[in-house]
Structures are given as structure tokens and as C-alpha cells.
N, C-alpha and C positions, 0 to 999 in steps of 0.2 A: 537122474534123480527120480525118484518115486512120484507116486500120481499125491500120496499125502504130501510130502515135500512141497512139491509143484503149490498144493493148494494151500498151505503155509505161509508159500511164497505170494501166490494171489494175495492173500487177504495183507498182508505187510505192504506188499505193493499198493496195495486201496487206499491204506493208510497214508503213506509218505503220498500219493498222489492228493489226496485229498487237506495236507499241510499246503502244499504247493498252490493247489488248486484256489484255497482260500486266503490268501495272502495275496495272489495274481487277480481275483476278481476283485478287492478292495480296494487294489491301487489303481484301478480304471473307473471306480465309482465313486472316490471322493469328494468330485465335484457336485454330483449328484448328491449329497449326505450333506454337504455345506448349505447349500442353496434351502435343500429341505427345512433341514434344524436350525437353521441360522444360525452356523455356526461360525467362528474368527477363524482366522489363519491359524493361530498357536492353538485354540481347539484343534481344529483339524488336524496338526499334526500330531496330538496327541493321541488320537485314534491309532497311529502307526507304530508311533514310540511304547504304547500303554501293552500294546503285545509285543514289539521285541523287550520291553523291561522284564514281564512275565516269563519269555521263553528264556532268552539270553538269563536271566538269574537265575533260573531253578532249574536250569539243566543238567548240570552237575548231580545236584541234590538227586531229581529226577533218577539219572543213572545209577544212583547209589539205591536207590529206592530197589530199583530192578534187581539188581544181585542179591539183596537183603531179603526181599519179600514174595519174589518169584516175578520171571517176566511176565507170562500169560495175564496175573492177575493184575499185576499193574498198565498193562495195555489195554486189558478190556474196563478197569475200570477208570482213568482217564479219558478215556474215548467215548464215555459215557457224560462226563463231564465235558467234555469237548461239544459233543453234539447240543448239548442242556445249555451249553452259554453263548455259544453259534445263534442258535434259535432266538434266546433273550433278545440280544444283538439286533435281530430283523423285526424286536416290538418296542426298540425303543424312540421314547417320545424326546427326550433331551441329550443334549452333549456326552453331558455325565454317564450316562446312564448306558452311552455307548463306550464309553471309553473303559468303565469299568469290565463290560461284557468282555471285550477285547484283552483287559489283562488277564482275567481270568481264564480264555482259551487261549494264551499262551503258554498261562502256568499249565494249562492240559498239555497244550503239546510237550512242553519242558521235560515231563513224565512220559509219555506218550511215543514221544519220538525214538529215545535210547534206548526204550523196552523193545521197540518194535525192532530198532536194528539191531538187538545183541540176540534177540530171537532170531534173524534171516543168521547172526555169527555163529551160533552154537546148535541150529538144524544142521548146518551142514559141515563137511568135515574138511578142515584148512587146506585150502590146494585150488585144483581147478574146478572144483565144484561149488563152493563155498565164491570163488571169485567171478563165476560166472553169474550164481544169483547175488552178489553185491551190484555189479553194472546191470544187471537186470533193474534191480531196484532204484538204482542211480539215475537209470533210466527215466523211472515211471517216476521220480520227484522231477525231473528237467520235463518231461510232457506235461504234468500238472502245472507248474508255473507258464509255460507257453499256452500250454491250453484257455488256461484259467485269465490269461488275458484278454484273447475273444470274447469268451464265454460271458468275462465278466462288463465287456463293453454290451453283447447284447442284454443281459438282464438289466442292467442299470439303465440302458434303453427302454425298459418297460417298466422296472422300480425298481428302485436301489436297493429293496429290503429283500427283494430275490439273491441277493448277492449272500445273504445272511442265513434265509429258508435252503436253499438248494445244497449246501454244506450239511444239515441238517439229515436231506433225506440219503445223499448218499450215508454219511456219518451210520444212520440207522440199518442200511446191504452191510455194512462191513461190519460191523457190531455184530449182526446175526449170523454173517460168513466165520468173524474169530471164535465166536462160542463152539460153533460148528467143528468148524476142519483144526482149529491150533488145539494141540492133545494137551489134556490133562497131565499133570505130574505130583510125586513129592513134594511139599512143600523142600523149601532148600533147606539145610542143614545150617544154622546160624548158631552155633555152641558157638561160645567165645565170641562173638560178635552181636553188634547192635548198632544201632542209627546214633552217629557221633551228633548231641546235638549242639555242642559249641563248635564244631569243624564247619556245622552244615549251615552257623545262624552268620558266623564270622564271611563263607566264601559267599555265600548266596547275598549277603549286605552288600561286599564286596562286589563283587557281579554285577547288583543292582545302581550300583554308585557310579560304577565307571563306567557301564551303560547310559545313564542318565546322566553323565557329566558330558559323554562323548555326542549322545544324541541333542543335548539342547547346545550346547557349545557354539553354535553359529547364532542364539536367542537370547544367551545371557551375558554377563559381564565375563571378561578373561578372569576377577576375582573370584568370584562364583564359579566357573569350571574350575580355577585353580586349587578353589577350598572343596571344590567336590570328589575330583580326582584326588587330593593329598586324604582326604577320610577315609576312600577308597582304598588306598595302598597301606593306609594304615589298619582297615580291615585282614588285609592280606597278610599282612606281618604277624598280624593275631593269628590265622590262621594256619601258618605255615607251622609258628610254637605250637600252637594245639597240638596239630596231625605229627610232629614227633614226640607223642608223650602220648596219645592215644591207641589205647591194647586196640579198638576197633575203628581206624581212619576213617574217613569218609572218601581221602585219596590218598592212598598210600603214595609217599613221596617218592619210594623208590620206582615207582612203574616212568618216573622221567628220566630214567638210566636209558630208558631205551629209544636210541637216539631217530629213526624210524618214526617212531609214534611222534616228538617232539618236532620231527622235521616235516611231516605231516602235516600237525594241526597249526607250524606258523606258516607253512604254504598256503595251505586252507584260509585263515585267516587273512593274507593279503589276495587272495584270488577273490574270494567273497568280496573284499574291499571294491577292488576294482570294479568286480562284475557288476554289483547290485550301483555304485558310483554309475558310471556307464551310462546305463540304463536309466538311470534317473534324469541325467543330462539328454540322453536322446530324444526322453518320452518331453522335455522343456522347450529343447527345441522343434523339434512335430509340434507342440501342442500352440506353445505361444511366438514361435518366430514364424512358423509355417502356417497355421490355424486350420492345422488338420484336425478333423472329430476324434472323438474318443474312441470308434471302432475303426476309424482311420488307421491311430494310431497303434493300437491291438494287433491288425493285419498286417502292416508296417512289422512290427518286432516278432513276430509268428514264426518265422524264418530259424529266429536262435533255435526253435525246437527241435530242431532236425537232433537236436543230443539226443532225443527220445530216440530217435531211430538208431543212431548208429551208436550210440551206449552196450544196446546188447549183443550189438550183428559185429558191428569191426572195431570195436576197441578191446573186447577177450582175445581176439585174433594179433591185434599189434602187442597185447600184454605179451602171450606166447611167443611172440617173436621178438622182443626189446626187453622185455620186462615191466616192473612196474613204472620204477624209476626211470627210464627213457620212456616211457609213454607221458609220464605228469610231467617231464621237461620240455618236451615237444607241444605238451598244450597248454603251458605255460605261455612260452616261445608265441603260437598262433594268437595267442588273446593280446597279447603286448604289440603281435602284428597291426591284429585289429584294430585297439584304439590307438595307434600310428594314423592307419589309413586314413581315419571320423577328424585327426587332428585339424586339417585344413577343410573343414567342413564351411560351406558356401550359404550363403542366402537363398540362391537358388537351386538346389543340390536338387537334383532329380534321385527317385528313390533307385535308377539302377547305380547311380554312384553310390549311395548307401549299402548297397546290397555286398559287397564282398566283405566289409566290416560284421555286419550282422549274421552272413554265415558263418565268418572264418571263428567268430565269438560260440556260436554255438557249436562249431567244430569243436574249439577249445575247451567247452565245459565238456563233453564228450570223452576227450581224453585227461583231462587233469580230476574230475568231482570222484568218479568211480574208482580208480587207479586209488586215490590219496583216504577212500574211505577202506581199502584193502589194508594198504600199510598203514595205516591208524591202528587197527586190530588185529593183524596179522601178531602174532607172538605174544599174544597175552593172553593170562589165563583166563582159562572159560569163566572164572566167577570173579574176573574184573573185566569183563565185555560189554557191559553195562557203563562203567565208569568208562572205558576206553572210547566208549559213541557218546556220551554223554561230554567227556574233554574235543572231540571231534564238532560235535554239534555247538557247542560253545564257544568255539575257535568261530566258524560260522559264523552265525548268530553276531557276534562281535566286533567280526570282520564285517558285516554288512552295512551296523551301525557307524561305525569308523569312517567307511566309503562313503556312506552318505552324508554324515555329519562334513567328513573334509571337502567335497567335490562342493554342497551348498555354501560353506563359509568360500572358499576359493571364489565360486561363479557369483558372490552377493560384493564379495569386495572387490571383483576385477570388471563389474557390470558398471558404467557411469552413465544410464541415465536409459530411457526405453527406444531408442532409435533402433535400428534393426543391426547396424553396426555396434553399436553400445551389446546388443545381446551376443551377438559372436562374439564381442570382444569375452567376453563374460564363458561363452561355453569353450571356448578354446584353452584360454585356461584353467577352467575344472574337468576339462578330458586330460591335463597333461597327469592329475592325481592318479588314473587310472594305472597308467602307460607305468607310473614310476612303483605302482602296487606291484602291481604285473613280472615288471624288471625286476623287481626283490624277492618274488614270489620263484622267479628261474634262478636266480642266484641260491636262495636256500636249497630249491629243492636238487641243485646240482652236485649239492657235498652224495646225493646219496645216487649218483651214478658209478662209482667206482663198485656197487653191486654187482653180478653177473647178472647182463641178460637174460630175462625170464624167471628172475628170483623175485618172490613174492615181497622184496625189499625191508621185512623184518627184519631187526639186528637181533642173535640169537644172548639168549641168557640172561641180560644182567634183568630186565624188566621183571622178572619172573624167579628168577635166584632164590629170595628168600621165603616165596612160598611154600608150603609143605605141598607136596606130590603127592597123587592116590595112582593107582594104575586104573581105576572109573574115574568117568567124568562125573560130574557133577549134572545133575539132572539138576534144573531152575527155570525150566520153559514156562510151569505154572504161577 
């Protein structure tokens, strides 16, 4: 790769490192943010819910943004937004006032994020280049969430509003790295095209409905989720009529032809489940059956990060040698190991009995997040790579909400009563949620090993069929 490449790469990496990063330092400093603002439990978790509603609903839209209006411009300028409401976020005096900060830098990242990835897809050129800097990048998202858990145990140790400021000052390196080193271009050529805006108001309600059915679902009535989720699918029905009657989609329905991409993002989807489930229950019992500290519990789960390391170093290397498709079954495979191991998890569990669960977990993200972001966008055109990270991130995003919503309703109604027994009984069965994401997660992603080893696991043509061909790409970096 070239030294501009490279620095391309830097500055995308900053970015997805610094999603991670702040998402990882908030979930260690909540307690710290209650106590403050005096805030409820269902406050509190609104703080959490209020950015994945944000990211998880306009992610879509986000991607579609990207292709429309140029990537460069809609990364630098969400990122600007991003930093602006991060900031808010560390001066606010009331609940509200946080919560809102919070949705609004998610709807940045929602933009933010698929700009950034269809930029690391269409610098480089589909193969081993292009796949080297996706696990590079897959990378530096899995250190950021590790990191960002220390990190975020020591500032909330000194104020919790650091957790909010320090996003902030990196936010403004990489702002001034992307102006810098990501090149200018053409705007994109959008003849015949424009922003669908009943595609975009129908899926993003949509989005926002079954995200917010899924995430309160353990706080409100089963009526209530069940009129929340049926509006939802009834957004989506809207939707789906739009986008076949609309000259410019916001997702073209054909790009689900291609079976890859589809097996991808529900892989994705239940891995997220698990992963983020998981972890939730670990960090519950560390915190309330063990009564380890919050940077206790930080250095405890630091371990997963090791994805950072070997994302760039030996997971390209097993790609070349398995393919994509045997590497995201195999880390599939290790993560379902994992929560097996945690399943008979003791009262007194010393951390080096914990310790092969929490590697073999970040072993797993290692080989399955990187691999499943390749065949996501592998085979699609360069001016739906945007939409193809943004269906990617949304799978995500969705999948995490789902893991957590099921693992807390599971671990509230298998809990009877606060004895330390009553809590195992409680965490045992909200790790079995993980194990059975996991299992589903290997089962899908196994249709797509009849691939050949080493094939970047795209299915060729039909995603792409109907588009009109140029013999130039499409420049839309800008």
C-alpha cells in the first residue's frame, strides 16, 4: 500500500477506534453519572438505549448518505457533530440533557461510521489489499472497546465528565488528520438519483421502533413490546412497497440476492448478540456477586483485547489459508466454546478460571468481526459500499440491542431473590442466551463454507446484475 493509503488508513482507524473507545468508557462510568445527577435505574438506562436508538436507526439512512453525497464529506462532517455533542454530554447538569447528547452522537456515528468504512472499501482495490486494511481496521475497533474500558474505569475515577471531554480532544487529531491526508474528489455523479425520502422516513421509524421495542422489552409490558414491534414491521412493509416503485431506492432490494452479504450481516447480528449479552452478564457478576471495583472489573475483561493484536498479524494469514468462510466458522465455533466454559461459573470462581473464557472470546472476535466485515462488501458495487457497511453496521448495532435486551429479561426472571445463590442462579441462565446466539451464528455462517478456501466468500453477480457497468470506478471518496 502507499504511504497516502496507509494515512487514509490511520485516520479511519482513529475514527472506528474512537466509536469503540466511547461506548467502552461509558459503560464503566455509569454508576459514577447516577450517583451524580440523581438519576433512576430506567434513566440510567436510557443514557445507553438513547445512543443505540440513534446509531442502530439511521445507520441505513447514514450509508445511503455516503454514496449520495460523497464519503469524505459526510465523515468529516459528522465527525464534527460527533465531537460537538460528545463535549455537550461532559456539561450536562440533568438526565435529559444527557440523554439527549447521547442520541444525537449516535445519530453521528450512524453517518459517521459507513462513511468511514466504504472509504477504507473503495481506497483499496478487492483482494488482499483491501482485506488486509478491513482486519487492520477491525482491529483498531476491538482495542478501542478494550481499551476504552480501563481507560474509562480510570477517568470516571477522577470524574465522570472525563469520560465525555477526552472523546472530544481525540475527536478534534482526527478531524484535523481527515482534512489533511483523505484526498479530495469529484463530487459523485448523482444524475437519476436522490435521497428516497419516504424509503428513508418508513426504514429509519422502522429501525427506531424495533430497537426500542427490543431494548425496553425487559421494562415494559409484553403489550407494549408487542404493539411496539407489530408498528415496526408494519413500518417495514411500508417500506419494502416504497423501495420497489422508487427510480432512486435508498436500498435497493436486489443487493439481497446476494447470498454472502445476507449471510454475513445475520451472522453478525447473532455474534453481536451474544458478544455484547456476555459481557454484560460478566461485568454483573464481577460487580455485584464478587464486589470487584469498576477498574477491577476493566482489568478483569482487558484480556478480550488481544482481537487487537491478532486481527492484523494472524487472522490475514488464516484468511489465506481457509478462506474467509472457514475462518468466521471457526470463530464462530471458539466464542460458543467460550460461553460453554463461564456456563458453570462458581461463587468463588478465581479469575484464572475465568481466564480461558475471556481469551478464547477475544480470540473469537478476532476471527469472526473482520472476516464477516470483508464478505459483507466483498462483491458490491463501489457506489453501494456505503449501503453494504451501513446493512453491516445495522445488523450490529441490533444484534447488541437483542443480546442485551434477552440476557437481562432471562437473568431478572431466573433471579429469585439477592442470595448469592439466587444470583448464579440468575447468571447461569442468561449465559445459556449467549451460547444459543453463538450456535445459530455457526449454523448460518456454515451454508457459506462449500466456498473454496481462500475465496474472499462473495457470491458472484446477481447483487450487482442490474447495475449499469462503467469501465471507471466511480470516484465518491469526497
Amino acid at each position: 500500500m502507499s504511504g497516502r493509503a496507509w494515512g487514509v488508513l490511520f485516520v479511519l482507524c482513529g475514527a472506528i477506534f474512537l466509536e469503540g473507545i466511547d461506548v467502552a468508557m461509558l459503560n464503566v462510568a455509569l454508576p459514577s453519572i447516577r450517583e451524580d445527577l440523581d438519576m433512576s435505574t430506567g434513566m440510567l438506562q436510557w443514557v445507553m438505549s438513547a445512543y443505540v436508538l440513534g446509531y442502530g436507526g439511521f445507520m441505513l439512512l447514514g450509508g445511503r448518505t455516503a454514496d449520495l453525497f460523497g464519503r469524505r464529506r459526510m465523515f468529516v462532517l459528522w465527525l464534527v457533530v460527533f465531537l460537538l455533542f460528545s463535549g455537550l454530554g461532559g456539561f450536562a447538569t440533568e438526565g435529559w440533557m444527557l440523554i439527549v447528547a447521547r442520541f444525537v452522537t449516535g445519530v453521528a456515528a450512524a453517518f459517521m461510521t459507513p462513511a468511514g468504512l466504504s472509504l477504507v472499501t473503495t481506497s483499496f482495490d478487492e483482494g488482499p489489499q483491501r482485506n488486509k486494511a478491513l482486519l487492520v481496521y477491525s482491529g483498531t475497533a476491538a482495542g478501542g472497546f478494550s481499551i476504552g474500558l480501563v481507560v474509562g474505569g480510570l477517568l470516571a475515577a477522577v470524574d465522570w465528565r472525563w469520560v465525555f471531554f477526552a472523546p472530544v480532544i481525540l475527536s478534534l487529531l482526527i478531524l484535523i488528520a481527515a482534512i489533511a491526508l483523505i484526498p479530495g474528489s469529484p463530487s459523485p455523479d448523482r444524475t437519476g438519483g436522490g435521497v428516497d425520502l419516504a424509503g428513508s422516513v418508513s426504514v429509519t421509524g422502522g429501525i427506531l421502533l424495533l430497537v426500542l421495542g427490543v431494548e425496553r422489552a425487559a421494562h415494559v409490558s409484553l403489550a407494549t413490546t408487542t404493539a411496539t414491534v407489530a408498528a415496526s414491521l408494519a413500518l417495514f412493509l411500508v417500506f419494502v412497497a416504497v423501495e420497489r416503485r422508487a427510480s432512486s431506492p435508498l436500498v435497493r432490494l436486489g443487493i439481497f440476492r446476494n447470498a454472502s452479504l445476507v449471510r454475513a450481516d445475520l451472522a453478525g447480528l447473532l455474534f453481536a448478540a451474544g458478544f455484547f449479552g456476555f459481557q454484560f452478564i460478566a461485568v454483573l457478576y464481577l460487580r455485584e456477586l464478587r464486589g470487584w471495583s469498576t477498574l477491577e472489573t476493566s482489568f478483569a475483561l482487558v484480556v478480550i483485547g488481544v482481537d487487537a493484536i491478532l486481527s492484523p498479524t494472524v487472522t490475514p494469514r488464516l484468511v489465506a489459508r481457509f478462506g474467509n468462510a472457514g475462518v468466521i466458522f471457526g470463530g464462530l465455533l471458539l466464542a460458543a466454546l467460550s460461553y460453554a466454559l463461564f456456563l458453570p461459573v462458581g461463587a468463588d470462581w478465581t479469575y484464572l478460571a475465568m481466564f480461558p473464557s475471556l481469551v478464547l472470546l477475544g480470540l473469537a472476535f478476532s476471527l469472526a468481526y473482520g472476516p464477516l466485515t470483508i464478505v459483507a462488501t466483498d462483491g458490491i458495487a463501489e457506489e453501494e459500499q456505503g449501503v453494504a457497511g451501513g446493512l453491516l453496521y445495522t445488523s450490529f448495532q441490533f444484534g447488541a440491542a437483542l443480546g442485551l435486551s434477552a440476557v437481562a429479561a432471562v437473568n431478572i426472571a431466573a433471579t429469585d431473590g439477592t442470595s448469592p445463590t439466587a444470583l448464579l442462579d440468575g447468571y447461569r441462565a442468561a449465559l445459556v442466551v449467549p451460547l444459543v446466539a453463538a450456535l445459530a451464528a455457526a449454523l448460518v455462517s456454515a451454508f457459506g463454507l462449500r466456498r473454496r478456501a481462500g475465496s474472499t466468500g462473495a457470491d458472484p453477480g446477481p447483487a450487482t446484475a442490474d447495475l449499469p457497468r462503467t469501465a471507471e470506478r466511480v470516484d465518491a471518496t469526497r
